[in-house]
N, C-alpha and C positions, 0 to 999 in steps of 0.2 A: 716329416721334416727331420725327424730326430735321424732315419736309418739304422742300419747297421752301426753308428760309431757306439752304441752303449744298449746294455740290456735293458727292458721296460718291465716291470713285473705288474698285473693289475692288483686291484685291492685285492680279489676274492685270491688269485695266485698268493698272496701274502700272508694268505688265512685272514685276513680282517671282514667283517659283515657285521660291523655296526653302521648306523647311521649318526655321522658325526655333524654336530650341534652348528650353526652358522648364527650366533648370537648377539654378535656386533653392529655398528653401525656403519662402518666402513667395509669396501669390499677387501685392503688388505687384513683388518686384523682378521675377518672369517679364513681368506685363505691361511692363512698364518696356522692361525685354529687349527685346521686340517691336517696339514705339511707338520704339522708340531707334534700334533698326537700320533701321526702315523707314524713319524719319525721314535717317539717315545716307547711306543707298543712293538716295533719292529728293530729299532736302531740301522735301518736301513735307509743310505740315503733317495729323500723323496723328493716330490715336488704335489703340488694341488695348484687349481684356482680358485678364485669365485671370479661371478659375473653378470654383470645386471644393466637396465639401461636408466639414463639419468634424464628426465625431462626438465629441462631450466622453470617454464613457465609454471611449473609443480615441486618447486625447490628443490629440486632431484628425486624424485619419484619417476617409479616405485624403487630405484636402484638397489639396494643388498635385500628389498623383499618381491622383485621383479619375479622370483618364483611362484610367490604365495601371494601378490598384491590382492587379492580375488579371496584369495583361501585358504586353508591349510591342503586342501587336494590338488593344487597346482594346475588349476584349468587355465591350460593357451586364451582358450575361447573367453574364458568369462576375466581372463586378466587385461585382455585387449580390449571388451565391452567397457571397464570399468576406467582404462585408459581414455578408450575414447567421447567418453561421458563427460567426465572432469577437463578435456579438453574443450568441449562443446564452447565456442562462441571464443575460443582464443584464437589470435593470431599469427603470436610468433608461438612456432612448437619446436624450435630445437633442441635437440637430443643428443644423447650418444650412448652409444656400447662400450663400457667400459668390464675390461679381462684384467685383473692382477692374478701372475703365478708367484705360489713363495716355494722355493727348494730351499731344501735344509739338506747340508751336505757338513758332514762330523759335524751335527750341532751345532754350524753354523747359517743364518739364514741370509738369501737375497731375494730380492721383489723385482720383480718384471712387468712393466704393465703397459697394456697394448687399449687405443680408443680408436674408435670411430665414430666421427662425427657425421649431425646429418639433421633429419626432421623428421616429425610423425606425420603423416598423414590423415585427412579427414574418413576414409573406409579404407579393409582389407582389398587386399590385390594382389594374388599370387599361392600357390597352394606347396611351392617346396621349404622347407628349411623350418621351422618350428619358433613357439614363442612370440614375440611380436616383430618375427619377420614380415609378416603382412604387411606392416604400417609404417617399414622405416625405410628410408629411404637416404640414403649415403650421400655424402657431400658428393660434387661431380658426376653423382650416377643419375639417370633417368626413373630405374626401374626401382622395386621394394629387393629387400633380402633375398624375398618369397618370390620373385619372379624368376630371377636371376641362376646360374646353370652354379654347381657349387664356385666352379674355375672362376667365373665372376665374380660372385661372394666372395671369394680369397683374395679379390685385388683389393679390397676394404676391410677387411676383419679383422676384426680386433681381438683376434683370439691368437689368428697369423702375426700378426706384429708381435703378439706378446711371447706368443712361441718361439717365433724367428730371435728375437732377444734371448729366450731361454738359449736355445740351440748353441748360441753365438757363442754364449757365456760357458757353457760345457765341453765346446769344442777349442776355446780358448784354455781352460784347466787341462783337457788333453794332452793340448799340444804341448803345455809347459810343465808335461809330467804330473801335475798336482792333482789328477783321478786316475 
């Protein structure tokens, strides 16, 4: 999305190879977290996300430990068994994908943030896209994450919304000279 209008450098490009801390309980203050430190370590302007899913009937679980709900080793498999355990015998299972980006540009920061909504489902269904794409199932869609070809997955994602906002917001300071 981004193209050619701006360079992209990765972490390891940056020299940076720590693993930095997501400590919050919110998915922006972790982003923040991130985009803050790399910004401080580097003074290069950044951006990060975080990203997690939010089950209503489970007060927002597993959302900011949607990586680790299972564990500290981040098993797909065993964070989806433990989803769908705790959902046993519930009925309404809406959900959502929620993506916050924070770019810190000279030190200052802005939040972008992209959702998709939708439901979990009762078993996995589908073997592409990772995480508990098996189980979710997008408002207006038919199919899981995990069924779905990416170009599909992109007309709901909450990663694309939140990007497409970044993009927007960048290529507006472009155009008004202000990067």
């Amino acid at each position: 999305m981004i193209g050619n209008s701006f360079d992209i450098m990765t972490l390891k490009e940056a020299g940076i190879h720590i693993d930095i801390q997501e400590p919050y309980d919110t998915f922006e203050a972790n982003a923040t977290e991130k985009s803050k430190t790399i910004f401080e370590l580097t003074g290069i302007n950044c951006f990060s996300e975080d990203t997690g899913l939010e089950v209503f009937a489970l007060n927002g679980e597993p959302g900011v430990k949607s990586a680790r709900y299972a564990g500290e080793e981040k098993s797909f498999k065993k964070n989806i068994e433990k989803l769908l355990q705790k959902l046993e015998g519930v009925h309404t299972r809406s959900a959502r994908f929620k993506t916050v980006i924070s770019l810190f540009i000279d030190g200052k920061e802005f939040l972008f943030e992209g959702i998709s909504e939708g439901r979990i489902i009762i078993e996995k269904r589908g073997t592409m896209g990772f995480g508990y794409d098996p189980v979710f199932i997008p408002d207006g869609a038919q199919k899981t994450f995990a069924e779905m070809s990416l170009q599909e997955k992109n007309l709901y994602s909450h990663r694309r919304i939140a990007t497409e906002k970044l993009v927007a917001f960048l290529n507006n300071l472009k155009q008004n000279h202000q990067i």
